[in-house]
N, C-alpha and C positions, 0 to 999 in steps of 0.2 A: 451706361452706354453713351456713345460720342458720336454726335453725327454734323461732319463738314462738309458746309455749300463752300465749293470755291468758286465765286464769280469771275469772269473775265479768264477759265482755266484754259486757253487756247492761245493767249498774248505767252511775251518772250521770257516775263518774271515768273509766272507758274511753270513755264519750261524751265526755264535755269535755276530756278530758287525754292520755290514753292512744294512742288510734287518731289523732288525730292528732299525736302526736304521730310514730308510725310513718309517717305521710305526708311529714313533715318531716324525716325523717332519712334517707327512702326519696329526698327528691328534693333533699337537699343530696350523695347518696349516700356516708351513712354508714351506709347498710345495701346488704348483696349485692342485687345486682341480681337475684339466684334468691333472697332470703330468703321462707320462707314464713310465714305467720301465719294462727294456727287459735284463733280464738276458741270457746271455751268458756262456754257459760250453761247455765239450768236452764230458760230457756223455751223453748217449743217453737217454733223457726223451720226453714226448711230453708235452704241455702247464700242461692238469689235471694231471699225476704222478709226476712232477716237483713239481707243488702245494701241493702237496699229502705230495712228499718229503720234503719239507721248514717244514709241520705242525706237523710232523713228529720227524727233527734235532732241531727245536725250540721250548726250554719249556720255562717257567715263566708265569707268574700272567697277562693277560688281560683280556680285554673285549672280550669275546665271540665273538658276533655279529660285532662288529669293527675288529678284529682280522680274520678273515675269510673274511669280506667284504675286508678288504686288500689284502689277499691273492690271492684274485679271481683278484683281477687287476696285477699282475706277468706275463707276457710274458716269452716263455723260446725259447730259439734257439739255437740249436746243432750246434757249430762249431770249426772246428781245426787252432786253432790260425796261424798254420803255412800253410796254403789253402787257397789260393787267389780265388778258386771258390767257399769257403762255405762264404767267403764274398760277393761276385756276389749273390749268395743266400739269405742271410741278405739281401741287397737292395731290391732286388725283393721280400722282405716278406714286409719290413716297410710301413706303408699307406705314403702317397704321403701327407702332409699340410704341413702347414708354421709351424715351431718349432721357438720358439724366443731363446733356450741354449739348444744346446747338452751338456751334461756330458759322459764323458766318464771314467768308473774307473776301471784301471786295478788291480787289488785283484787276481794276474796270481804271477807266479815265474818272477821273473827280468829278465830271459833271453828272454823273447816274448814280453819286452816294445820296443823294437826297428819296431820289425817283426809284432805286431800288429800297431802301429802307423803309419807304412807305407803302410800297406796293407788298412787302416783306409782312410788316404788319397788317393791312386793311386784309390779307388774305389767313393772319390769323399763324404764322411761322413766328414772328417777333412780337412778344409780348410787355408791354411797359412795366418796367421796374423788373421784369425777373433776369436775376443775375447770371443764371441757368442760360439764356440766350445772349449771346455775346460776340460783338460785331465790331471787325477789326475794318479800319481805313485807311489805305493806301498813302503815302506818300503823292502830291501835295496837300495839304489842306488847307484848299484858296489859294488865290494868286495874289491876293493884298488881306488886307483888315477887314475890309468892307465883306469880301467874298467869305473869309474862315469864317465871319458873326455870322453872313445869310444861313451858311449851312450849317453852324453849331443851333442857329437858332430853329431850325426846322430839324435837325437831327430829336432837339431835346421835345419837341412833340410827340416821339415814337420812342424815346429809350430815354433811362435815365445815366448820368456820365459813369456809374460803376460797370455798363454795359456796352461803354464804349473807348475801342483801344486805338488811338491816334499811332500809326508806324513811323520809326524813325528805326531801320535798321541799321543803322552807327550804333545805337543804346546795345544791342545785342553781339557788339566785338567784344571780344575778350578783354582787351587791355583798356578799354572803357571803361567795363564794369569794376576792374580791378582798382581806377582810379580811388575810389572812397576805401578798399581796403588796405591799400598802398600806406594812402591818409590816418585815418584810425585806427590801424594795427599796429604802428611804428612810432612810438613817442617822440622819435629824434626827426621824425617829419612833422610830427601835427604840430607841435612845440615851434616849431622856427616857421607855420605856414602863414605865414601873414607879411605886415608891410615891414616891421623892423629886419626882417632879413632876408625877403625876396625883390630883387630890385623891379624885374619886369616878366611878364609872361609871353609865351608866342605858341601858337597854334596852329599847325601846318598840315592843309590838304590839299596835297596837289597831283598832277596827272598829266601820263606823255601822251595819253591819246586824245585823238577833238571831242565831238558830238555823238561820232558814229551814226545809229539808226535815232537817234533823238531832236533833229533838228527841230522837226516841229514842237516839239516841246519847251526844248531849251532855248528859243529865239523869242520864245513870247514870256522866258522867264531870267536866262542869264545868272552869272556865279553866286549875287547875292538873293535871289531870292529861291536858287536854287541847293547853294549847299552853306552858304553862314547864315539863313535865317532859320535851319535847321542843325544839321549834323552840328556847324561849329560853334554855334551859341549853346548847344546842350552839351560840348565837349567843356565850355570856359563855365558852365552852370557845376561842373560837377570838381571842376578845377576851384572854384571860388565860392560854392556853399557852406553853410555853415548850421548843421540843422542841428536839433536839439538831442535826437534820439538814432542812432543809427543801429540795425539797419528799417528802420521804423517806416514802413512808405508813406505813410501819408506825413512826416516832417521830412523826410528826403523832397518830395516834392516840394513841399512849401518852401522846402530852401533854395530848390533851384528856383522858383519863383519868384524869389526874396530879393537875388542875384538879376536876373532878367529886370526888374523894373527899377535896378539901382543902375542898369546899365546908362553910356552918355557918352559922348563924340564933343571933345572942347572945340574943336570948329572942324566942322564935315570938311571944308574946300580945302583944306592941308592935310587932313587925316584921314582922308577916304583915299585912295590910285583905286583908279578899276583904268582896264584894257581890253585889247583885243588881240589874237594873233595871226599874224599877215605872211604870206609864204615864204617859206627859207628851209635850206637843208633836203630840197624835194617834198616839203608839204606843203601842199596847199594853203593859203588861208581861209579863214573861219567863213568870210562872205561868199568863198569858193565852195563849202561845203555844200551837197545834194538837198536844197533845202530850205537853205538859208538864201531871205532878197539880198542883192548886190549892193543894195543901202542900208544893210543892218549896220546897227551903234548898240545890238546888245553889247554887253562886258562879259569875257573870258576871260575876265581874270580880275581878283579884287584882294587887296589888302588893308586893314583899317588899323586907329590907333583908338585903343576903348579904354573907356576906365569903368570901375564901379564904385560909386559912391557910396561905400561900407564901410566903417572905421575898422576891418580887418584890412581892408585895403589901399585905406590912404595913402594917393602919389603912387601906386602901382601901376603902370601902364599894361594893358592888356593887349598883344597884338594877334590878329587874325591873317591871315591869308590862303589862298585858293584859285588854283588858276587850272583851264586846260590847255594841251601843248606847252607842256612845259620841261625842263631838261629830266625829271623823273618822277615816277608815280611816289609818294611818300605821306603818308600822317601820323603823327607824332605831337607831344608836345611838351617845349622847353622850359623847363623853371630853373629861372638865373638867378642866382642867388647872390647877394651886394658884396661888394669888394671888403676885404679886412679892413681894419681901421691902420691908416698911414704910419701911427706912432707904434704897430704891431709890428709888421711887416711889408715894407712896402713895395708897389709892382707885383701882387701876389696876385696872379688867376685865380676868377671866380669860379665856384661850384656850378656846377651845372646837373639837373635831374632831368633825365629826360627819358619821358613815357612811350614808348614806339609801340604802335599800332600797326604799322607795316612799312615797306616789306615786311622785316623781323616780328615780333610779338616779345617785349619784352619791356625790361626799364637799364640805366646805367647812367650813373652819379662815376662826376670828377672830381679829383680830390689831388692835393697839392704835396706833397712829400720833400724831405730833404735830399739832397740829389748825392749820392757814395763817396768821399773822399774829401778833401781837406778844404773846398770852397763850401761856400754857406748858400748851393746854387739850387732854386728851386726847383723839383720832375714835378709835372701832372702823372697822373696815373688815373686810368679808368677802371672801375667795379662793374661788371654786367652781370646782371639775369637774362638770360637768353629762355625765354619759354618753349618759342616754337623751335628750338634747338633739341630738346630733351628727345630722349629714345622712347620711339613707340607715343613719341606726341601728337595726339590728330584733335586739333582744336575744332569741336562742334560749327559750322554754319552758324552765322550769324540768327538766320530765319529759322533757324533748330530752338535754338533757346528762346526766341521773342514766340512761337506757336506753341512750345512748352510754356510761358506764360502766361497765356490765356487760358488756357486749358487748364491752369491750376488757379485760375483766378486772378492770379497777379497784375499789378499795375506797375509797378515800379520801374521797369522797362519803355515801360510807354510815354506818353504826352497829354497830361491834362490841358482842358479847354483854356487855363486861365495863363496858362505856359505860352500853349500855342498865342494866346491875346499881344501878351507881352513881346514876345518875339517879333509878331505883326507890327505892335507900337514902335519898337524900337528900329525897326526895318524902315518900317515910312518917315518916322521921323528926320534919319539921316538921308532917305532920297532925297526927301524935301530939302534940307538943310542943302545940299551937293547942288540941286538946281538940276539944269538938263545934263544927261548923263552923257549924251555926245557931245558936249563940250567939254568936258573931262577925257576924255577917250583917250588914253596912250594906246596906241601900237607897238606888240612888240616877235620878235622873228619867233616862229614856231620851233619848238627844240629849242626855247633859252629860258634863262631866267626868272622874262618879266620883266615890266617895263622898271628902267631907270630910277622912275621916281618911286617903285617900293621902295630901293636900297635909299633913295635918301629921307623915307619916312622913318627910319632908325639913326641914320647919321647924321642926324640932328641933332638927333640925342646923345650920340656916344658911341652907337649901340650898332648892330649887325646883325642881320639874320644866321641864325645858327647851323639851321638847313638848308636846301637848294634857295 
C-alpha cells in the first residue's frame, strides 16, 4: 500500500500539477488501487469544502464520473508546518495499517523543509535510513551555497540521501530524457560527440510572459539562480556527460557530476549579459510588475559563454541563455557541428542537431545535398522527428513520470546533493567573478530579443544564435 502526505496541497503547484497529476497515474494505474492521499495546508477546510475547493481551482477536459470518483478519495488536514502538536494531531487522525511507502512531498516555500522533516520524524512518520519513506523537495534548494549546505546538512540528520528526492521538473520532459537515448542508441551521434566534430553548443530557455504571480520570489532570485543554476546546467550535464555504464543511475549521476565541477567562465565580465526588460509593445516593465521595488537590478534575462574542461570537450564553447519577455516561449538545444574541411568543399553549411523540447517535442539534423541540375550548387535539406506530432500522441506531465519515480524508487530523474553542491559552486563563482550585477545590467524592450550584447557574445566568435 501507498500512502501520500502532499504538503502545501492548497498552493497553485498541487492545483495545476500535482493532484492531477495523482489522477493520472491513478487511472493509467500506476498507482495502488488502495493508494491514499492526505493533503496537507494551513487553511482552514474540512475533508467536503477542500474537495469542493480542488473541483473548483481545477479545470480541463475529463471524465466526469472518474474525475469526481477521484476527488472523493482526497483527505484534507489543517496543519501549521511550524506546530509540533498539529502534528501529534496528524498521527492521531491516520488509520493505524501496514503502509508498504510513505511519500512525502513538500509543494511548501523552502524555508519549512527542514522544520517539517523534523517534526515528520520526532513524531515518528519519517524514519532514518528506511527507503520505504521517501521525501520529495520542492524546487529551490537554497538561494546560494551557503543556504543548499544548511539544509542538506540538517536534512542528513533525519533521512539518509537514498530517501531523499531534490525536484527539477525539466529532468521529467520528455525530450530531456530522450537526450542520453538520442546519444547511446545512434553510433553515428556518440561517434562524432565530442570536440573533433562539434564546433559549439547552445541551450535555449526562453519565455514571452514576465513574472506573473511570482514576483516575490523571482526578485530575490532572478534568471540565474532561478533557471541556469538548475534546469539549464542539468540540460548541458546530460548534453556533455560521459558515464561509464548507461542506463546505470548511480554512473549517469556521477557523470553529470563530473561535467558540473569541470564547468568554468574564461572571464565572467565578457561572457556573462544578464538584463532586464523595460516597457515596449504595451507591456509593462519588470520594475512595473505587482511586486517588484521600482529599484530592482534583479536580471530577466542571462546568457553566458561556458566551457568544460574535459578532454571530450576541448575548445568547445558551451552557450546558455534564458530570458523572460522575450519574442517567444522556446527550449531547445543546438549542436553545431564544425565546418567541412576547405580542401573538401568549401562555403559548405554546417550540420546542425537540434533537440526541441518545446513548443514542438522532437529533434531535426541539417544536412547539405547537391542541389538538381548541371551547377555543382549546394541545397540544405532538413530530417525531422516530430514526436508530439504522432496520432493519438499525449506525452505524460512532466510531474507524472518524476512521482512515478519515486514511487518505484528511482533516482535518476532527480538531483543528488553533490550535483546540487556543484551547481551552487559554479553559480557563486561567476557572480562573484561579474561583480555587482547592476552594473552590468542591459535593458532591453519587452517582446524582443534581448539585450544587444547576447548577440555580440557569439559574433565575436563567428557564430549566431540559432534560435530567438
Amino acid at each position: 500500500m501507498l500512502r501520500i502526505f502532499l504538503f502545501g496541497a492548497t498552493g497553485n503547484l498541487s492545483m495545476k500539477k500535482l493532484i492531477p497529476a495523482f489522477y493520472q497515474l491513478l487511472e493509467k494505474r500506476q498507482l495502488p488501487e488502495n493508494v491514499e492521499i492526505i493533503c496537507i495546508g494551513r487553511r482552514e477546510f474540512t475533508r467536503t469544502s477542500f474537495q469542493d475547493f480542488v473541483i473548483d481551482r481545477i479545470g480541463g477536459e475529463r471524465d466526469v464520473k472518474k474525475w469526481f470518483t477521484f476527488i472523493k478519495r482526497l483527505e484534507y488536514h489543517q496543519l501549521r508546518f511550524d506546530a509540533p502538536n498539529d502534528y501529534k494531531r496528524l498521527l492521531e487522525k491516520i488509520a493505524i495499517h501496514e503502509v508498504d511507502v510513505h511519500l512525502f512531498y513538500l509543494a511548501t516555500d523552502p524555508r519549512f523543509f527542514t522544520i517539517i522533516t523534523r517534526y515528520l520524524s520526532e513524531f515518528g512518520l519519517l524514519e532514518y535510513s528506511n527507503i520505504n519513506q521517501r521525501i520529495v523537495f520542492e524546487k529551490p534548494f537554497g538561494k546560494d551555497l551557503e543556504s543548499a549546505t544548511e539544509i542538506n546538512e540538517v536534512l542528513s540528520t533525519y533521512l539518509v540521501e537514498d530517501q531523499i528526492y531534490r525536484m527539477d521538473h525539466y529532468l521529467g520532459k520528455e525530450m530531456i530524457q530522450n537526450i542520453m537515448m538520442l546519444r547511446f542508441s545512434n553510433m553515428i551521434y556518440e561517434a562524432s560527440w565530442n570536440h573533433a566534430y562539434i564546433d559549439h553548443v547552445q541551450i535555449t530557455v526562453t519565455e514571452s510572459v514576465g513574472v506573473l504571480e511570482r514576483a516575490g520570489y523571482y526578485d530575490q532570485s532572478g534568471a540565474i539562480r532561478d533557471m541556469i543554476q538548475s534546469h539549464l546546467l542539468q540540460m548541458l550535464t546530460l548534453v556533455a556527460m560521459t558515464p561509464k555504464k548507461y542506463p546505470d543511475e548511480e554512473t549517469v549521476i556521477s557523470g553529470k557530476t563530473e561535467v558540473l565541477k569541470a564547468l568554468s567562465i574564461a572571464d565572467a565580465k565578457t561572457d556573462v549579459v544578464i538584463g532586464q526588460y523595460v516597457a515596449a509593445k504595451g507591456m509593462q516593465s519588470y520594475r512595473d510588475e505587482k511586486g517588484v521595488p521600482p529599484d530592482s537590478c534583479t536580471e530577466t534575462f542571462a546568457a553566458l559563454k561556458v566551457k568544460v574542461d574535459l578532454p571530450r570537450w576541448e575548445g568547445v564553447d558551451f552557450y546558455l541563455k534564458t530570458g523572460k519577455r522575450l519574442s517567444g516561449k522556446i527550449s531547445e538545444i543546438a549542436i553545431i557541428y564544425k565546418e567541412t574541411g576547405k580542401n573538401l568543399i568549401p562555403d559548405c553549411p554546417t550540420n546542425v542537431l537540434v533537440i526541441e523540447i518545446y513548443p514542438k517535442e522532437g529533434m531535426r539534423l541539417t544536412f547539405n545535398m547537391k542541389k538538381p541540375g548541371t551547377t555543382q550548387e549546394i541545397v540544405t535539406r532538413e530530417m525531422e522527428f516530430c514526436q508530439s506530432c504522432l496520432v493519438d500522441y499525449s506525452a505524460p506531465e512532466a510531474y507524472e513520470i518524476l512521482i512515478h519515480e519515486v514511487i518505484m524508487g528511482k533516482h535518476d530523474l532527480y538531483t543528488r546533493w553533490d550535483e546540487v553542491k556543484y551547481e551552487w559552486t559554479f553559480v557563486e563563482k561567476m557572480l562573484h567573478e561579474c561583480g555587482t550585477l547592476g552594473d552590468k545590467l542591459q535593458f532591453y524592450p519587452a517582446g524582443s530579443r534581448g539585450p544587444e550584447l547576447a548577440d555580440a557574445l557569439l559574433e565575436r566568435d563567428g557564430r549566431s544564435w540559432y534560435s530567438l
